[in-house]
N, C-alpha and C positions, 0 to 999 in steps of 0.2 A: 504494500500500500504506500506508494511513494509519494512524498513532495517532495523539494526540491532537496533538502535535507539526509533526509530517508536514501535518495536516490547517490547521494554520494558514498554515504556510509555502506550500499549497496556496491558502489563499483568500485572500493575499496577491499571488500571483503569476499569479492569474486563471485557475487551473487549475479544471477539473472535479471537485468532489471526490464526484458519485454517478458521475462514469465510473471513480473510483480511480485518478486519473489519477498515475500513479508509476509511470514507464517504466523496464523493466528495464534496467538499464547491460550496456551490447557484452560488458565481459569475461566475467560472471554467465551471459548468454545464449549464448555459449563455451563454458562452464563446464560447465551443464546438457548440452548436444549432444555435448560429449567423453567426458561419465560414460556417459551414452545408446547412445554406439558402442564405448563400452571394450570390449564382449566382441564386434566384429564384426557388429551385426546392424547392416543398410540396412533404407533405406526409399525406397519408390518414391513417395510422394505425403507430404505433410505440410499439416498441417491448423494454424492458428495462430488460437482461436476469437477472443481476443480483443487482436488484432494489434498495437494503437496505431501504432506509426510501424514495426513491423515487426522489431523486435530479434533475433527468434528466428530468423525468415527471412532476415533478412542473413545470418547467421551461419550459416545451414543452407548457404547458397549457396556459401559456403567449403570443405565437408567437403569429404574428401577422395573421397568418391564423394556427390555430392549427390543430392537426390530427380528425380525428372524430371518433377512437378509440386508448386506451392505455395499455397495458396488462403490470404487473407487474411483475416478479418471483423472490422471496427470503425465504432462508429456514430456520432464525431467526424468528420465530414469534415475539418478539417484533418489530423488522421493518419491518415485514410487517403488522403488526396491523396501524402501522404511518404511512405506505405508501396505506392503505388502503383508510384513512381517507382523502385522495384526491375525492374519489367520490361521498363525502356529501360536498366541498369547492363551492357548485353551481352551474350554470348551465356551460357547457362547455364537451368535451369530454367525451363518456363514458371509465370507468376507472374500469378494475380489475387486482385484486391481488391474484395470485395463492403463497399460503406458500407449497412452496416444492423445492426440491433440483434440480436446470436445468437440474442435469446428471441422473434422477428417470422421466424425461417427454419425450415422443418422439415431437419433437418440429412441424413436418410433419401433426401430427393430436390432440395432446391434446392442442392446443390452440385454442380457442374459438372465433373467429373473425366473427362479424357476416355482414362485407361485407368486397370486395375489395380492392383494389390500391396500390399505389406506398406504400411499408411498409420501416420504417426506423427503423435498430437493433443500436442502442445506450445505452452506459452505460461505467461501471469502473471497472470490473473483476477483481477479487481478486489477487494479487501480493505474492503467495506463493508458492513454488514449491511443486510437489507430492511428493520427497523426506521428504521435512518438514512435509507434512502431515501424511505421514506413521511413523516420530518419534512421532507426535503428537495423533498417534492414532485416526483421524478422518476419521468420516463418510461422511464428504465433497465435493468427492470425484470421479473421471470417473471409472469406472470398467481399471483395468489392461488392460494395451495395449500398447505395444512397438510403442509409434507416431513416433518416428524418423528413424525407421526401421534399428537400431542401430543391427550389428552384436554381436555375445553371447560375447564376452570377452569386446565390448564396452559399451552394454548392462550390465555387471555384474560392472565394472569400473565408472558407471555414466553416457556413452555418453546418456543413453537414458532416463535422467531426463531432467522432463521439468515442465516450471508453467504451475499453477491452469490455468490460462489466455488464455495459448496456448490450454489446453483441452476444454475450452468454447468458443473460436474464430472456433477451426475446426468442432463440435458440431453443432455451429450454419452454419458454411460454405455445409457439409454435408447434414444439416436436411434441410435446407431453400432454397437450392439451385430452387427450382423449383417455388418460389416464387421470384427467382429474385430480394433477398431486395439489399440497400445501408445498411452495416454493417460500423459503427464510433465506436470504444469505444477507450480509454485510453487503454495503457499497457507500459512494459517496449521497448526501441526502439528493445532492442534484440529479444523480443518476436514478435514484428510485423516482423523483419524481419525472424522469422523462420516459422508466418504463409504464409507469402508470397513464403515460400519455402517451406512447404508444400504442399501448393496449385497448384504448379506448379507441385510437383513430382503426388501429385494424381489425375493430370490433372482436376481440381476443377475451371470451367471458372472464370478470373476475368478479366470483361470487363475495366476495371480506378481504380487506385488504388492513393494514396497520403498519403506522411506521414508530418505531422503537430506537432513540437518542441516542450514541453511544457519544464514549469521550476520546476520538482519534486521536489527539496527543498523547493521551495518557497510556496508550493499548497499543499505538505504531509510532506515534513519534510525528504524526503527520496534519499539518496545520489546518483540515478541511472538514467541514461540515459533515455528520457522517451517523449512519441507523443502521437499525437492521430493519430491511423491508419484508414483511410476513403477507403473502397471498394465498387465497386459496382460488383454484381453478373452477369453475362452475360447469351446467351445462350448456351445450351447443346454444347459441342464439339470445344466453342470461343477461349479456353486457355487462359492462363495469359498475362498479357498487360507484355512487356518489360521492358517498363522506370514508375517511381515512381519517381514522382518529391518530393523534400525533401525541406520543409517551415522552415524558422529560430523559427518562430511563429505561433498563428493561425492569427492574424492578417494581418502575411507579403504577398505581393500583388507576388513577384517572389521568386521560389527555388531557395536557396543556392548548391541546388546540384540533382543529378538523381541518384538515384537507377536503379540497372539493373541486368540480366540475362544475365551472360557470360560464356560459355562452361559448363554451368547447374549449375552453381552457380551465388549468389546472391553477387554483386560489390559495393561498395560504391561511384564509381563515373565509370559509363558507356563509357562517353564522353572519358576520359584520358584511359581508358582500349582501346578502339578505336584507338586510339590517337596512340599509344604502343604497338599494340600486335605485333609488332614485337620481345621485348624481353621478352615475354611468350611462355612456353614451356618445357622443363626438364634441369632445369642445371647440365652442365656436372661433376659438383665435388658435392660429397654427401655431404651435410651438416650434421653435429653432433648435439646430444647434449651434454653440459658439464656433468663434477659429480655429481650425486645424493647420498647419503650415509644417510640420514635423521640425523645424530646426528652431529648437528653443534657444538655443545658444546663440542665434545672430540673431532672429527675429526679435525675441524679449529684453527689455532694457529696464535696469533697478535705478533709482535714482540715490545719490548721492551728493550730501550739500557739499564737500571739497570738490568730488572732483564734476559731479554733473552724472549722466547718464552711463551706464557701464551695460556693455551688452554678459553673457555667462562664461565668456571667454577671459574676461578679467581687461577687458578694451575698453577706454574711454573713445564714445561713439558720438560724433558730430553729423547730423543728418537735419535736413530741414524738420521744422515743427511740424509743419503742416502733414506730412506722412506719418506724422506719430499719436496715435490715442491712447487714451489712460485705461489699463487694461486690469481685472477682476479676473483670479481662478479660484477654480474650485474650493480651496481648503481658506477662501478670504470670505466665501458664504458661510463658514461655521456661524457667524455672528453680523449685527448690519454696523454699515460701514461710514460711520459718521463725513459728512461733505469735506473739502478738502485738496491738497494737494496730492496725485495719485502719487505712490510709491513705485509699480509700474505702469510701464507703456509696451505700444506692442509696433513694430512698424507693419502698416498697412499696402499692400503692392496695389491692389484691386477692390473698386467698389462694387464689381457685379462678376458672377463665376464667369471665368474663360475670357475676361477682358485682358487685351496686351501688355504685360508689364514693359514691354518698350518702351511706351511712354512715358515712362520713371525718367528715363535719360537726359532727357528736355526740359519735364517739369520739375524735378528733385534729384541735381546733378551731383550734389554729395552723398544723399544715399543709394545713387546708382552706386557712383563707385564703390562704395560701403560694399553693398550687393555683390559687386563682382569679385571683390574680394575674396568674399566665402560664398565665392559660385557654386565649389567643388562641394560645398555642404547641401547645396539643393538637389547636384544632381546625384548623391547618396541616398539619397531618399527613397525607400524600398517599395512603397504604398505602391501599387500599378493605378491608382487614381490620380498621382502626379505622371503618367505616361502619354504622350501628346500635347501636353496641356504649357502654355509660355513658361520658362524655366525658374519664376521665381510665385509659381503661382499658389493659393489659397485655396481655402475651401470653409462653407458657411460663411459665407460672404452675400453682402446684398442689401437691401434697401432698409430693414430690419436690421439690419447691424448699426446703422446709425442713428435710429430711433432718439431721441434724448433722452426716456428714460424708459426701463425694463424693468421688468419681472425675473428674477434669477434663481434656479436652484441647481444643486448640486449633484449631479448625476451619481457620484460616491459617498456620499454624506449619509451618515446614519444617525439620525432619522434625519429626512429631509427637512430645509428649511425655504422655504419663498425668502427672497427678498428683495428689497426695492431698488434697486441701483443707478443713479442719476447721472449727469454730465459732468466733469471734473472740468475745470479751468474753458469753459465754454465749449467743451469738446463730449463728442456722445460716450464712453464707457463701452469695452468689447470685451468680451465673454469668450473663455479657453473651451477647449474641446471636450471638458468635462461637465459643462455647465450646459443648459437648455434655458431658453428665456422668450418670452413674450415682450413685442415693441410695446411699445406705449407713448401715447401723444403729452402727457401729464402726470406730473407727480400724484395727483389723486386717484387716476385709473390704477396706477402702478400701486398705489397704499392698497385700493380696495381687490382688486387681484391677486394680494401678497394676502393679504387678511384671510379670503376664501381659501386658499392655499393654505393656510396656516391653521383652520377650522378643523375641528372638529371630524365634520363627515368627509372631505378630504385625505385630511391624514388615516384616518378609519379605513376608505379606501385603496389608500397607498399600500399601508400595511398589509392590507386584506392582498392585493395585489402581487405584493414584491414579497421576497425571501431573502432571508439577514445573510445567508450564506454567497448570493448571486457578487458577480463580480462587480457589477454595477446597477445596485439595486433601483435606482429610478431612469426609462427607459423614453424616449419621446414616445413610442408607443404608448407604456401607460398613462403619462400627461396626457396624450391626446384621448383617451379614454373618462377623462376626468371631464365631465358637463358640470366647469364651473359658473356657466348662465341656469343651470337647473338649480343650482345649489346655494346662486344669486337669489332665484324665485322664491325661498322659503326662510332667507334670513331675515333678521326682524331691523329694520331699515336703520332706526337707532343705534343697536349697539354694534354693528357691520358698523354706520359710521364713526363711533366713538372708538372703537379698535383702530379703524383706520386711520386717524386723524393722530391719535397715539404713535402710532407708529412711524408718523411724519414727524413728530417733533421729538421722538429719538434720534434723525437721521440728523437734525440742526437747519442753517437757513442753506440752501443748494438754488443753483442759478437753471435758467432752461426752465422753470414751470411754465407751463400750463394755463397758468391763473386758474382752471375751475376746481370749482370745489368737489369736497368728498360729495356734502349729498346731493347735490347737479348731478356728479358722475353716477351715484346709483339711481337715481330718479329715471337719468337719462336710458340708462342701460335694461332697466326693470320694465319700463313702455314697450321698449327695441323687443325686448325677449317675450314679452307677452304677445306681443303680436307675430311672433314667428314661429310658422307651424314647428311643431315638438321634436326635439331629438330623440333617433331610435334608442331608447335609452333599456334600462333593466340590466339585468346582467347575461 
């Protein structure tokens, strides 16, 4: 079960790291089998797909009523020579071990089961993605197959990598289905939750499903989000259960939370989507993303009262004013950002995508040169979205980018926060690649947009929405999901404006208003949205 850590201490110690070779520790695999028979069910046959030296099956052999058969599959011969050696430990289940690769067996007929019953699929699937395996050049591996059903440009961009884990969970879901087992194994919580959504899209019955918290650091060393996901297979045509109740532990006796299926996606809290769907549905202002430019080190400039502006390279940097705006990222939205001189700036090549940056030469002849200087740094830039495009060019750029004032939140930020972000020294304010934000004509639109965002059924929804494990928990996707004109319609006009009006004279006096006021802005916007037929809203 590697991160990056793990995976050193792995090549170090001449382990396998495309087998994900991080064997479960005896007590863990304990652990899992006592949660598994806490409410009394047996099992006649056990299935271990990818066994290593056997952890699970030792430990099976202990229960207190064990299986009366146990099949092993691993495609290290030395573990499975040791995980062999279970079926000379004495009298007790019969026990074999096939050395071969899961994704080289059809699971439907090359297992050797020589009776019935209730079968239980348990184990610890390897925690490596098929990305890493194809740098690693392993034969480890599912034959080529787009799982996620990722379109060709999401598909060529990564949408459609996935772990080792997820190809052995559907594998087994697929082949085994007509034996109706209970499938347990460990994996990471993202992985469970995208077989579970699999399973749904390939209509794949799962009669009960539950997912149970483990503590990955503690048990592998490894810094990621991570359960044991417990299914049971239903019959032909049952469909997936809805709710997935979510255990702090295996231990804990009630979930901390329900998983769910809401408008074909999978929720991290069902209940509060329920709760809310009134303000789900298409919000009426597009949400952006900030600048992306990949060279932070020339592009970005900190200011300094001795020497002036320093780009990351440790260079005092003379370039006209005029190409340069006061720039906000992500980890400056922890908190709002009183009016001011900005601390940085960002230089700007283009006002609109795919315009000439030639033009810099003529009009901003010092930071051309600046520019050409560290040419060699743009054309390093790996993204194939900088490919064709003028050699010093942007992205999230546009008309919206100069707005005077925005709406900002932080696309990494736990828990999200809105906030207001206005003009620094009569200049509009630009947003990094981590941030999303809405223009705004006025410091009141921006207060009372930041306020809804910062409400209650908002953040309710966000939550409900995003998972604490996800790499970048707030998404323009789910912004754009967020109907905060529905969510406008039902505040109480008063205290919407006394929050927001609050939240203006935290920021101080700032230049570029607006003039109108907070309750103008909601007056105005309240008429607008009543009379526009309803957004497809619910969940």
């Amino acid at each position: 079960m590697p991160d990056e850590s793990a995976g050193a201490a792995a090549s170090r110690s001449g382990r396998r790291r495309d087998l994900g070779d991080f064997q479960t520790p005896p007590a863990l695999a304990a652990a899992v089998l006592r949660r598994l028979s806490a409410q009394g069910e047996t099992f006649d046959r056990i299935l271990e797909p990818t066994c290593g030296r056997g952890a699970f099956l030792r430990e099976a052999m202990a229960l207190a009523r064990p299986p009366r058969e146990m099949i092993g599959v691993e495609v290290h011969p030395p573990h499975a020579d040791e995980a062999a050696r279970l079926a000379s430990e004495g009298p007790g289940p019969r026990v074999e071990i096939l050395p071969a690769s899961l994704f080289h067996l059809d699971l439907a007929s090359d297992l050797r089961w020589r009776d019935g019953g209730p079968l239980l699929v348990v184990g610890n699937p390897p925690w490596v993605t098929a990305a890493e395996l194809g740098r690693l050049g392993s034969g480890n591996s599912p034959a080529r197959r787009n799982l996620k059903g990722a379109s060709g440009l999401e598909a060529r961009t990564g949408a459609s990598n996935f772990d080792l884990a997820e190809a052995v969970w559907i594998k087994l879901l697929e082949e085994l289905a007509a034996e109706r087992p209970t499938i347990a194994m460990l994996c990471k919580t993202a992985v469970a939750r995208s077989v579970l959504d699999h399973a749904r899209r390939r209509a794949i019955p799962i009669a009960e499903a539950a997912l149970f918290e483990i503590d990955a650091p503690r048990w592998f060393g490894a810094a990621v989000g991570a359960c044991l996901l417990r299914v049971a297979v239903g019959p032909p045509g049952s469909g997936v259960v809805d709710s997935i109740p979510v255990f702090a532990d295996l231990d804990a006796d009630a979930p901390r939370a329900v998983l769910g299926f809401r408008g074909g996606r999978i929720v991290a809290d069902s209940g509060a989507m329920d709760r809310m769907a009134f303000g789900l549905g298409e919000c009426p202002w597009t949400w952006r993303q900030g600048l992306k430019h990949d060279a932070a080190d020339v592009m970005e400039l900190v200011w300094s009262p001795d020497a002036g502006w320093r780009n990351g390279l440790g260079e005092v940097v003379e370039v006209e004013p005029d190409c340069l705006y006061p720039l906000a990222k992500g980890a400056d939205l922890k908190r709002d950002t009183p009016a001011g001189r900005p601390r940085r700036a960002v230089i700007v090549t283009q006002r609109a995508l795919g315009e000439d940056t030639g033009a810099i030469r003529g009009r901003w002849p010092l930071a051309w040169d600046y520019l050409e200087r560290h040419a060699g740094r743009f054309d390093r830039r790996r993204s194939s979205i900088y490919r064709g495009r003028p050699r010093f060019a942007i992205f999230g750029i546009g008309p919206y980018s100069f707005a005077p004032w925005k709406v900002a939140v932080g696309g990494l930020l736990r828990p999200p926060a809105f906030r207001v972000v206005g003009p620094a020294g009569g200049r509009p304010t630009m947003l990094d690649d981590t941030c999303y934000l809405l223009p705004c004509q006025s410091a009141a639109e921006a207060a009372v947009l930041a306020t809804l965002g910062n409400g209650p059924v908002a953040q309710a929804l966000i939550a409900a929405l995003s998972f604490a494990d996800a790499k970048r928990p707030v998404t323009k996707r789910l912004l754009q999901r967020l109907d905060l004109s529905a969510i406008l319609l039902r505040a109480d006009d008063v205290e919407l404006a006394s929050a927001a009006r609050g939240l203006l004279d935290g920021l101080g006096p700032a230049d570029g208003d607006g003039g109108e006021s907070v309750p103008e802005v909601i007056g105005r916007w309240k008429q607008q949205f009543r009379e526009r037929p309803p957004s497809p809203g619910g969940v």
